[in-house]
Biopython code that builds the backbone (N, CA, C, O; Angstrom):
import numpy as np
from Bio.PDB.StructureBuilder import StructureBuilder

atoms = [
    (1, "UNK", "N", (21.361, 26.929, 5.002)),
    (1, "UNK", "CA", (20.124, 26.311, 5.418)),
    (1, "UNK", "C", (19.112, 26.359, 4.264)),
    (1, "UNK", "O", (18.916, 27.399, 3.634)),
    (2, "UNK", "N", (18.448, 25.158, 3.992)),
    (2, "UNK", "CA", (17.527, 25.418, 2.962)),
    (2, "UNK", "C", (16.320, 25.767, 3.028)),
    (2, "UNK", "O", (15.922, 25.579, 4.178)),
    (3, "UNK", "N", (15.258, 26.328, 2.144)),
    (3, "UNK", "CA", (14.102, 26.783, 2.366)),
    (3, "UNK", "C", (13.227, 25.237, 2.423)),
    (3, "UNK", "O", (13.608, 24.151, 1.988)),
    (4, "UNK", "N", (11.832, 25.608, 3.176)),
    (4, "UNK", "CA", (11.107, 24.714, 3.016)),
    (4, "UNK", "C", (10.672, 24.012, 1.652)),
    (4, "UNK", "O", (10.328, 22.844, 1.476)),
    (5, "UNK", "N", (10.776, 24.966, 0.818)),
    (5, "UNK", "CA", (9.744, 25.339, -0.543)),
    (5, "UNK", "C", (11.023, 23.953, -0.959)),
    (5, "UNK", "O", (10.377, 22.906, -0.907)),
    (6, "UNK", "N", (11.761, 23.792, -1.141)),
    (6, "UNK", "CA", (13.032, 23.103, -2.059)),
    (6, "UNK", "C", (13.235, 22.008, -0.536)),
    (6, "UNK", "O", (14.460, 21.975, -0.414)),
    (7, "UNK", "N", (12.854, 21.466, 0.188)),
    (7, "UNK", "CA", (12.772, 20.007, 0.925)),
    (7, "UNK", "C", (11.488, 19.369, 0.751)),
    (7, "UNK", "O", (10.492, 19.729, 1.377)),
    (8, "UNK", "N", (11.496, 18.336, -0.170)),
    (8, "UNK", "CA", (10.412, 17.511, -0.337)),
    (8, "UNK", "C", (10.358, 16.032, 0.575)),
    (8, "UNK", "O", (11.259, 15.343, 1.053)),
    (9, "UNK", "N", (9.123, 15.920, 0.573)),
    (9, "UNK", "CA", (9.081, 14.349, 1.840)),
    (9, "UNK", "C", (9.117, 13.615, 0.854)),
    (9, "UNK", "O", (8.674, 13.980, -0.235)),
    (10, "UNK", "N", (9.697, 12.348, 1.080)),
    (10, "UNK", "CA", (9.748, 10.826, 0.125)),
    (10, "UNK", "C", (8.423, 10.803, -0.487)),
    (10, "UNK", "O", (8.220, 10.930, -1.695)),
    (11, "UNK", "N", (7.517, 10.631, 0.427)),
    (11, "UNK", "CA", (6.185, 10.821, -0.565)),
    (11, "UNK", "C", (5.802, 11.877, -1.265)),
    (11, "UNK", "O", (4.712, 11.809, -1.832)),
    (12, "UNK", "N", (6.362, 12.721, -1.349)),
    (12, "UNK", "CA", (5.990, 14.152, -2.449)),
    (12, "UNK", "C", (6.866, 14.268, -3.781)),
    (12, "UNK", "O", (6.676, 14.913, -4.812)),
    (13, "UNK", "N", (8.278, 13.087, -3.237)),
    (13, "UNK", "CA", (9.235, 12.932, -4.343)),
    (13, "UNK", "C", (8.427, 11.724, -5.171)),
    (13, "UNK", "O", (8.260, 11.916, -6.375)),
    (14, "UNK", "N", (8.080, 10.885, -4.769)),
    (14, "UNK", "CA", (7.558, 9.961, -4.872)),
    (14, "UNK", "C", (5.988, 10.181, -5.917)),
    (14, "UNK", "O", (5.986, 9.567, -6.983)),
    (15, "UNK", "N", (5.016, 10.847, -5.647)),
    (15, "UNK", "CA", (4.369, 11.234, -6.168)),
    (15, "UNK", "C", (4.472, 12.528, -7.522)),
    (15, "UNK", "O", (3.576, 12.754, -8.336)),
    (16, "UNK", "N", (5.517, 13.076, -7.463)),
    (16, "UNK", "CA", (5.898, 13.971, -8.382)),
    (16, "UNK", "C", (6.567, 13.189, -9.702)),
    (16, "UNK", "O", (6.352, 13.745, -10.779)),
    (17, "UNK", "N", (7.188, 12.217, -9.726)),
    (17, "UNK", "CA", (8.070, 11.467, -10.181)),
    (17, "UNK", "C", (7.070, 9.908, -11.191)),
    (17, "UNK", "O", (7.305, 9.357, -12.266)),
    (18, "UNK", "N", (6.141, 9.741, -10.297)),
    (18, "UNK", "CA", (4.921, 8.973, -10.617)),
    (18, "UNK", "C", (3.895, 9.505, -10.962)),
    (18, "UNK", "O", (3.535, 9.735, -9.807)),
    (19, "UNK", "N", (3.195, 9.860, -11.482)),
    (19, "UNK", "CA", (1.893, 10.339, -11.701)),
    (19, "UNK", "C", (0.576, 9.341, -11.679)),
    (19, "UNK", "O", (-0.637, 9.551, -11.717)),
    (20, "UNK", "N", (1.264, 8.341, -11.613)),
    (20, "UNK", "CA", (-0.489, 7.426, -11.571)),
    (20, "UNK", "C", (-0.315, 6.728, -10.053)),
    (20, "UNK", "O", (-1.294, 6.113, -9.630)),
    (21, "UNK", "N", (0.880, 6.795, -9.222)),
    (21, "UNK", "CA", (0.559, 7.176, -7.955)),
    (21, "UNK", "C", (-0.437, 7.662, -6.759)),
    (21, "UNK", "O", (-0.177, 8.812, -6.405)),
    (22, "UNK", "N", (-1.422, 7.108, -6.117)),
    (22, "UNK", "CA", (-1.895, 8.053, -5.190)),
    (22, "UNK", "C", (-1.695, 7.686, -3.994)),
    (22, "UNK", "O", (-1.430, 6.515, -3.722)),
    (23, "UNK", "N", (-1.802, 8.745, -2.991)),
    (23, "UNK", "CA", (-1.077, 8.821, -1.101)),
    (23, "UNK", "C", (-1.909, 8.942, -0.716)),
    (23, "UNK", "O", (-2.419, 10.041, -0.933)),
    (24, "UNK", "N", (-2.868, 7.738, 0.324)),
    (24, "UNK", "CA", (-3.815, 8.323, 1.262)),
    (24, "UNK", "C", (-3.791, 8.459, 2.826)),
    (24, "UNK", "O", (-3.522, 7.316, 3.195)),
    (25, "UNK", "N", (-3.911, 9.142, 3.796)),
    (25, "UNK", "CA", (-3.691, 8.670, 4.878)),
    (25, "UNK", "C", (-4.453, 8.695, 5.655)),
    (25, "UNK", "O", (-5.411, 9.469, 5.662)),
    (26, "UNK", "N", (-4.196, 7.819, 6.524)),
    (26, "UNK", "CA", (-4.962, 7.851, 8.054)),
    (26, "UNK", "C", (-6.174, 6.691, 7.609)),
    (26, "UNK", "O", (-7.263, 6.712, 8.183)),
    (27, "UNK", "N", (-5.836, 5.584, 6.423)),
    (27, "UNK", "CA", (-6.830, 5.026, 6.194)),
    (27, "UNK", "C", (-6.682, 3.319, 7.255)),
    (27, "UNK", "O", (-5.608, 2.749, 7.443)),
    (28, "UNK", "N", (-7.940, 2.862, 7.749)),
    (28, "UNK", "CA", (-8.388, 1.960, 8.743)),
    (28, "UNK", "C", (-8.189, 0.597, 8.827)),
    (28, "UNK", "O", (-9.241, -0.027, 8.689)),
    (29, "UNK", "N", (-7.080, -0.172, 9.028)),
    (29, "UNK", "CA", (-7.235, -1.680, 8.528)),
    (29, "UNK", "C", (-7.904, -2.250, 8.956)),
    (29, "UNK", "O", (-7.785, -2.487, 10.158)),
    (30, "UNK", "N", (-9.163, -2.880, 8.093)),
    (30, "UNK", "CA", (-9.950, -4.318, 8.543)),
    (30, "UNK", "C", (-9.082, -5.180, 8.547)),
    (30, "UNK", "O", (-9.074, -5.957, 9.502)),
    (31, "UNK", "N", (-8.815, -5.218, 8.266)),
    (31, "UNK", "CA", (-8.107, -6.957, 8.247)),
    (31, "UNK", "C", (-6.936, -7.202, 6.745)),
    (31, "UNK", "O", (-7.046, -6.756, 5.602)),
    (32, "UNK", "N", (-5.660, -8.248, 7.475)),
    (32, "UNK", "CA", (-4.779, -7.922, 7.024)),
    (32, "UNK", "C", (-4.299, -9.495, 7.097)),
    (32, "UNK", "O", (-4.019, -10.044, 8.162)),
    (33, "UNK", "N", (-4.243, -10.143, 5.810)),
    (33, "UNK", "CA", (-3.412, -11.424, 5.627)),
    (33, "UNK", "C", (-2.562, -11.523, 4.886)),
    (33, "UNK", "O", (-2.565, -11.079, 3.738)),
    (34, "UNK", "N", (-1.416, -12.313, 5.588)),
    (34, "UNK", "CA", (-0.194, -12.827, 5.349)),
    (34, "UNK", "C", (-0.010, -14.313, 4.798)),
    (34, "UNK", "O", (-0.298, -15.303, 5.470)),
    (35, "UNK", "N", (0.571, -14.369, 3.320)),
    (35, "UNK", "CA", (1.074, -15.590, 2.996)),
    (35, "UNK", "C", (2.200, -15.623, 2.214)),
    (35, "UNK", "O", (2.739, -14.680, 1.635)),
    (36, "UNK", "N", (2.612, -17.129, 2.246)),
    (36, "UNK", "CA", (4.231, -17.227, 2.226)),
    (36, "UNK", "C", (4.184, -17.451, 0.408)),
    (36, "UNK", "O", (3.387, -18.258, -0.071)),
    (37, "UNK", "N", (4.935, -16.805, -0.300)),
    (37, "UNK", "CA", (4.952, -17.301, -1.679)),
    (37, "UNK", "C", (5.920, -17.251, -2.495)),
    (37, "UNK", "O", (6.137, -16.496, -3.442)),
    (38, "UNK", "N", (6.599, -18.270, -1.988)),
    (38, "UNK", "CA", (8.536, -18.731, -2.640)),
    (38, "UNK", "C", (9.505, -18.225, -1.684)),
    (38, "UNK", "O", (9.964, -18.932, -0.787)),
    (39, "UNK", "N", (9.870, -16.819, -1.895)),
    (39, "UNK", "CA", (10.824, -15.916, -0.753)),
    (39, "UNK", "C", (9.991, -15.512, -0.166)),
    (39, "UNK", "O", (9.856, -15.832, 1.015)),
    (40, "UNK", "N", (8.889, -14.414, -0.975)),
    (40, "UNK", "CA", (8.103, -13.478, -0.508)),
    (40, "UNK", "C", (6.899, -13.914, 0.447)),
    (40, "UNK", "O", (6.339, -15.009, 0.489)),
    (41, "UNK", "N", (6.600, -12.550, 1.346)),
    (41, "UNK", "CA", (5.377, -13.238, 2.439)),
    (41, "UNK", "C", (4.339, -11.972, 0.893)),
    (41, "UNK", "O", (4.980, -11.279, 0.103)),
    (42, "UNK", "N", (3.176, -12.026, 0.902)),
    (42, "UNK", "CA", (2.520, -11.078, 0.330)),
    (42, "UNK", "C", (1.129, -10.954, 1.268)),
    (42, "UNK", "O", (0.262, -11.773, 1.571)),
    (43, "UNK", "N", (1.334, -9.549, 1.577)),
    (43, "UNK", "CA", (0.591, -9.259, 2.461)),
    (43, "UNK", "C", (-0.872, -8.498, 1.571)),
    (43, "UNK", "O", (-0.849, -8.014, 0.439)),
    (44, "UNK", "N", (-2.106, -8.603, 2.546)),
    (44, "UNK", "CA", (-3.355, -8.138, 1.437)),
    (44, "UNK", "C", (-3.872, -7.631, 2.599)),
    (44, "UNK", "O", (-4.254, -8.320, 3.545)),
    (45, "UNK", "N", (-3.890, -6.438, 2.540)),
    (45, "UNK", "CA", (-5.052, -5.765, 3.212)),
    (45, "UNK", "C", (-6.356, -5.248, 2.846)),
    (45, "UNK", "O", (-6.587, -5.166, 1.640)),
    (46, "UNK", "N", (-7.271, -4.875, 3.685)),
    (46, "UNK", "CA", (-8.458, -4.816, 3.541)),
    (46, "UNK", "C", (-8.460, -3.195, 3.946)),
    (46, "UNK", "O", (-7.754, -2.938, 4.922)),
    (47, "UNK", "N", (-8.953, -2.393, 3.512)),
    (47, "UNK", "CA", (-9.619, -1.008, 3.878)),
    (47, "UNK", "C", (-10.995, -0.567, 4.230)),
    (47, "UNK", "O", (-11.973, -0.544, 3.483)),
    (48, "UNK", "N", (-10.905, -0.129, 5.804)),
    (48, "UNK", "CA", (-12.595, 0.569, 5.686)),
    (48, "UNK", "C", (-13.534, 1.397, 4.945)),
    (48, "UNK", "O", (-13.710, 2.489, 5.483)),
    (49, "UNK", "N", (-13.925, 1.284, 4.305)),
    (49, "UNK", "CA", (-14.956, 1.929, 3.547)),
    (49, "UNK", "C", (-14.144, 1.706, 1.621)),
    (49, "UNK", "O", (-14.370, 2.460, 0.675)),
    (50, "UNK", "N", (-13.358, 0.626, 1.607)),
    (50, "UNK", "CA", (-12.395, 0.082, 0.162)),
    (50, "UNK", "C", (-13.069, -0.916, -0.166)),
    (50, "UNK", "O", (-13.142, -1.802, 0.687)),
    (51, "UNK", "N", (-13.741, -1.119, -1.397)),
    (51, "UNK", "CA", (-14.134, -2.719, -1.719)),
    (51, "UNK", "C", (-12.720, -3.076, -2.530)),
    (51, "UNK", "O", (-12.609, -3.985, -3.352)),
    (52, "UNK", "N", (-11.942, -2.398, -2.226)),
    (52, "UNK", "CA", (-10.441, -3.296, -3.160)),
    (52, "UNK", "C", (-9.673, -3.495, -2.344)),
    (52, "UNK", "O", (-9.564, -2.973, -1.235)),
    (53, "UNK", "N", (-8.898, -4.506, -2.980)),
    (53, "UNK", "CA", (-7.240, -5.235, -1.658)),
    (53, "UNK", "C", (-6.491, -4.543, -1.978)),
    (53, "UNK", "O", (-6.534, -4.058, -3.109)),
    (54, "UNK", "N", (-5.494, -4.231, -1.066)),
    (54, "UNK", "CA", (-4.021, -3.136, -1.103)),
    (54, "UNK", "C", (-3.270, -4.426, -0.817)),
    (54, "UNK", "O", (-3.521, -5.229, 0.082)),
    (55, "UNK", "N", (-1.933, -4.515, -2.083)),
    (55, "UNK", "CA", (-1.658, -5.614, -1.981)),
    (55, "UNK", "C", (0.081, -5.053, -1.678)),
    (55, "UNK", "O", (0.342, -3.862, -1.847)),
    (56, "UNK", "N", (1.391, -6.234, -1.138)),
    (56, "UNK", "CA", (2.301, -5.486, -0.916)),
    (56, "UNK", "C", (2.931, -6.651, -0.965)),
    (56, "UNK", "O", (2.231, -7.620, -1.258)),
    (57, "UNK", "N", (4.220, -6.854, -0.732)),
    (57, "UNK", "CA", (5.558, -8.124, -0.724)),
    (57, "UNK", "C", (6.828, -7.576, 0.068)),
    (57, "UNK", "O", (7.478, -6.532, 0.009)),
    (58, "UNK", "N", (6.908, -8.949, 0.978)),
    (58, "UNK", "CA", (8.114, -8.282, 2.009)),
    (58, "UNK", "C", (9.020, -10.146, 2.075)),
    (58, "UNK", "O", (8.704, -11.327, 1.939)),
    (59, "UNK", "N", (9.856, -9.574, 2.278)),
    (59, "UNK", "CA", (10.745, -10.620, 2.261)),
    (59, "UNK", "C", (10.383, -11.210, 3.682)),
    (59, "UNK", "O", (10.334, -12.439, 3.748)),
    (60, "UNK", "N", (10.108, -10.432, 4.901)),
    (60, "UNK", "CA", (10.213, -10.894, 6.175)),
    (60, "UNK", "C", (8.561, -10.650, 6.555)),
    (60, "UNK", "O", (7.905, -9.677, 6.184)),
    (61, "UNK", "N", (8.009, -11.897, 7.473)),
    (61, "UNK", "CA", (6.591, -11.653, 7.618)),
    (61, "UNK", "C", (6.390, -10.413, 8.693)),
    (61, "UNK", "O", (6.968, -10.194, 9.758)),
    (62, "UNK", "N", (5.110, -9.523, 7.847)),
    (62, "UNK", "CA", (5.015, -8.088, 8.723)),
    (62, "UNK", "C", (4.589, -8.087, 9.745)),
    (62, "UNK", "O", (4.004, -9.151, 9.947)),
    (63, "UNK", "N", (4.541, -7.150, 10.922)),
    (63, "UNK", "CA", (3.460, -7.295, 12.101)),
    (63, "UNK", "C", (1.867, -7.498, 11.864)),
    (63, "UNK", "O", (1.732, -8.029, 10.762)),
    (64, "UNK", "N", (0.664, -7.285, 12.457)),
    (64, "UNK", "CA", (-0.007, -7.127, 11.766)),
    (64, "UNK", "C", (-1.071, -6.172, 12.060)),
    (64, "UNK", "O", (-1.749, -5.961, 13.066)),
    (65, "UNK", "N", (-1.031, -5.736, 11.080)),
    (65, "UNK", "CA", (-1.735, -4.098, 11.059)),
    (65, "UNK", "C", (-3.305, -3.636, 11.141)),
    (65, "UNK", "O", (-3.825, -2.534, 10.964)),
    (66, "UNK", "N", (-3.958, -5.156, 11.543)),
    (66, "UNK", "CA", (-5.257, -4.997, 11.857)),
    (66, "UNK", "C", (-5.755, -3.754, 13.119)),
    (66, "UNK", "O", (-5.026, -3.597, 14.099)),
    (67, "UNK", "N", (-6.841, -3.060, 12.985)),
    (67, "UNK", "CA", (-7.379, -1.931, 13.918)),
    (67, "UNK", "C", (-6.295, -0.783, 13.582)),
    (67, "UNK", "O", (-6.650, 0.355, 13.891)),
    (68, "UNK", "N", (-5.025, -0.924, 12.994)),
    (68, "UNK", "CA", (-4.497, 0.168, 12.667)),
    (68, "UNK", "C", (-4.787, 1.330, 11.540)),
    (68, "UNK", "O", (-5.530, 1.153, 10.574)),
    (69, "UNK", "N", (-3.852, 2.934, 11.911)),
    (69, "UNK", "CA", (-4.254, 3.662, 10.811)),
    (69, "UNK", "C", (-2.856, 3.571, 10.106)),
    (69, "UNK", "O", (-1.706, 3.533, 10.542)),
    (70, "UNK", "N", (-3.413, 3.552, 8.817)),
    (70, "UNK", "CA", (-1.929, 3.642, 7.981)),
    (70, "UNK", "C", (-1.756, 4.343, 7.049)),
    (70, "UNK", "O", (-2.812, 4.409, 6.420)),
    (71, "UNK", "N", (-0.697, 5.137, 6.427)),
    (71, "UNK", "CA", (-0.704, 5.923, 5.598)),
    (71, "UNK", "C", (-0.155, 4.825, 4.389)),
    (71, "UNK", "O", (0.798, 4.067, 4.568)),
    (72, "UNK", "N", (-1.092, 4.914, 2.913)),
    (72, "UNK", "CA", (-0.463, 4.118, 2.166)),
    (72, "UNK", "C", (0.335, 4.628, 0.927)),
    (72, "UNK", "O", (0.523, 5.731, 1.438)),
    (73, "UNK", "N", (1.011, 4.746, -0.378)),
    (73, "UNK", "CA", (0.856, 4.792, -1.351)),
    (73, "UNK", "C", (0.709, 3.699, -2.553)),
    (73, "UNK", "O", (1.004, 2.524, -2.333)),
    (74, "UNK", "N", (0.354, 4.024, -3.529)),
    (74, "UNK", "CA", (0.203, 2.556, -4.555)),
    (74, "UNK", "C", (-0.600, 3.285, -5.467)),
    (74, "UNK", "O", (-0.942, 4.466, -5.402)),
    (75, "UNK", "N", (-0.904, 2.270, -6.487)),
    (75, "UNK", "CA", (-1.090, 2.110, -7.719)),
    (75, "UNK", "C", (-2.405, 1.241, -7.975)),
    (75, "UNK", "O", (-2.502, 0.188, -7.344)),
    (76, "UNK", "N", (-3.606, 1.670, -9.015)),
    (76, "UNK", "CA", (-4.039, 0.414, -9.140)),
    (76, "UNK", "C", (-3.561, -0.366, -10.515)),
    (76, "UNK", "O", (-2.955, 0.039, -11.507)),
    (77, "UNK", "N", (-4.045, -1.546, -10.184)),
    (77, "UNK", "CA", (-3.727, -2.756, -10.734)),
    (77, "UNK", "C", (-4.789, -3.594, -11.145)),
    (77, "UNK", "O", (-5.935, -3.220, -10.897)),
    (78, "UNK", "N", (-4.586, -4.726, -11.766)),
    (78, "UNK", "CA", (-5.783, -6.313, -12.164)),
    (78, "UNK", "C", (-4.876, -7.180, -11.796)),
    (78, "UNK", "O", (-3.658, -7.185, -11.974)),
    (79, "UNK", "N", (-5.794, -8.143, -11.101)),
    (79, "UNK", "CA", (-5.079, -9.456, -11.022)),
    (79, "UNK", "C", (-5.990, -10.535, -11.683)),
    (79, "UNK", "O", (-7.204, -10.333, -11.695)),
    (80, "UNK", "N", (-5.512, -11.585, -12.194)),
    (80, "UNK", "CA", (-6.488, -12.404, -12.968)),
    (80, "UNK", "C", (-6.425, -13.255, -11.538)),
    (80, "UNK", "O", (-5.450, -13.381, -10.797)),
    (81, "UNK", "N", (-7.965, -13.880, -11.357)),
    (81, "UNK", "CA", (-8.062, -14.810, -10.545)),
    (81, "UNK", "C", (-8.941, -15.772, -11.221)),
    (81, "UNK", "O", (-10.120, -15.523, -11.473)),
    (82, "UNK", "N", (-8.452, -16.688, -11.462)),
    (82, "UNK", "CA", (-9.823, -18.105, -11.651)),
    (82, "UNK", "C", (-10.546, -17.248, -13.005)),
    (82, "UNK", "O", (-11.771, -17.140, -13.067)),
    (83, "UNK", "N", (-9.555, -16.611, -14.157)),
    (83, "UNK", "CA", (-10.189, -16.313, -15.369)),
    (83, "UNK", "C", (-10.996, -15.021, -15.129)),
    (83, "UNK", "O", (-11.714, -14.564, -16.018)),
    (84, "UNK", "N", (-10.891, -14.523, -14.101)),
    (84, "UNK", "CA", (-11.664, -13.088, -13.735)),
    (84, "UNK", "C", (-10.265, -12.108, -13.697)),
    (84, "UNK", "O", (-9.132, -12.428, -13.337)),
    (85, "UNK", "N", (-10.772, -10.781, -14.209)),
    (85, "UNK", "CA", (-9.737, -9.726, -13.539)),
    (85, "UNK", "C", (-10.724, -8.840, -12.441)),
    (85, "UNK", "O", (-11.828, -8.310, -12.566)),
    (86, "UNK", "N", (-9.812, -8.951, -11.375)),
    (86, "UNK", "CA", (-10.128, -8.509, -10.088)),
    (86, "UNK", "C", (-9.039, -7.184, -10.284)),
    (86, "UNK", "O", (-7.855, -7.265, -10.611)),
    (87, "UNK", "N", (-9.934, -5.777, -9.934)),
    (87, "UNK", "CA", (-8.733, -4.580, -8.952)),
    (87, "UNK", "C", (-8.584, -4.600, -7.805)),
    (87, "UNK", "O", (-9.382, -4.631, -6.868)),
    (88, "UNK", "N", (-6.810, -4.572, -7.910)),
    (88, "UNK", "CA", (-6.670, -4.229, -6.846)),
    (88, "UNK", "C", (-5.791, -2.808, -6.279)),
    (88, "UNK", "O", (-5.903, -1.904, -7.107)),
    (89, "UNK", "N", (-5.174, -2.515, -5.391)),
    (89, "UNK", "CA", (-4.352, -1.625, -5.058)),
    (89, "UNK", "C", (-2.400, -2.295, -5.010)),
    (89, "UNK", "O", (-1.986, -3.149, -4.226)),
    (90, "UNK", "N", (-1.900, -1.862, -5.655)),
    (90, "UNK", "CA", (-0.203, -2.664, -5.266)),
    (90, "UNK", "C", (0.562, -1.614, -4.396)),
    (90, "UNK", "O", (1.117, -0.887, -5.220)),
    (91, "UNK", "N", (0.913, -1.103, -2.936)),
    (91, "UNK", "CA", (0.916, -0.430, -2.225)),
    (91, "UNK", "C", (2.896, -0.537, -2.692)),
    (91, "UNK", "O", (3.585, -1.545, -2.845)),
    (92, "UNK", "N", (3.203, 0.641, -2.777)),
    (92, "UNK", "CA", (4.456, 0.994, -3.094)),
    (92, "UNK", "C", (5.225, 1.612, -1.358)),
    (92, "UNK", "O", (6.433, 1.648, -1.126)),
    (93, "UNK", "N", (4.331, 1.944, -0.571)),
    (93, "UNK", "CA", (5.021, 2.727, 0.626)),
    (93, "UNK", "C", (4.030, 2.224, 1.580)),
    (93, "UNK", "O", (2.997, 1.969, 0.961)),
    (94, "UNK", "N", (3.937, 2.024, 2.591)),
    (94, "UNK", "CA", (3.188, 1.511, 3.995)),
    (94, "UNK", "C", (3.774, 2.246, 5.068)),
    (94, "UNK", "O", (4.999, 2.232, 5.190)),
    (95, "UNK", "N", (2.957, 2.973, 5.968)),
    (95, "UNK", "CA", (3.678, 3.711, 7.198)),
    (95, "UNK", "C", (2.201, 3.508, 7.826)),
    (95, "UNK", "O", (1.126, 3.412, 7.233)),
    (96, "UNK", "N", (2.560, 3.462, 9.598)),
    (96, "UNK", "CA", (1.636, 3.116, 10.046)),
    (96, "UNK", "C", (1.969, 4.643, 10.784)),
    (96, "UNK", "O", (3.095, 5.092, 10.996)),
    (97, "UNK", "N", (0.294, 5.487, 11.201)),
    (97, "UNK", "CA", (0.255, 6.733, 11.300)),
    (97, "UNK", "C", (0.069, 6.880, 12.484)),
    (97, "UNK", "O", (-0.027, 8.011, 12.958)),
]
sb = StructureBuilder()
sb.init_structure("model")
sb.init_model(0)
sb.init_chain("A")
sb.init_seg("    ")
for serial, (resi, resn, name, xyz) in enumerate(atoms, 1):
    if name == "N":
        sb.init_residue(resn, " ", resi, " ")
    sb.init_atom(name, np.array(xyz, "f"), 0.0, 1.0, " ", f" {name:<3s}", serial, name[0])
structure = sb.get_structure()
């Protein structure tokens, strides 16, 4: 049987392994849109009290996670829009809490 100390959760492997990684949880979705782009749907969420988008890509369109709490991980990022770089968040893990 193994000790606790030596079983790590996906997100602790995950964050150990990454360092510019961060895990937050229990954070609030405002609002959450879905669009279709080639294969991918790319989903953009909004966070309560976040002026940045948590951005993500799923092959299949997601439920939608508005009024929900979710635990995220990700990375930030720039996206050029219209000659601007905008930050955002690129969410590597999504679990709804």
């Amino acid at each position: 049987m193994r000790s606790n100390k030596s079983m790590q959760t996906p997100v602790n492997k995950l964050l150990k392994n990454h360092q510019d990684l961060t895990h937050s949880e229990m954070m609030k979705v405002e609002s959450h849109v879905q669009r279709e782009s080639g294969e991918w749907f790319i989903n953009t969420l909004m966070i309560e009290g976040v002026d940045v988008a948590f951005k993500y890509k799923r092959k299949k369109r997601y439920k939608n996670l508005k009024g929900q709490r979710v635990n995220l991980t990700y990375y930030s990022g720039e996206e050029d829009v219209a000659g601007l770089k905008i930050e955002v968040m690129k969410v590597v893990r999504i679990k709804v809490s």
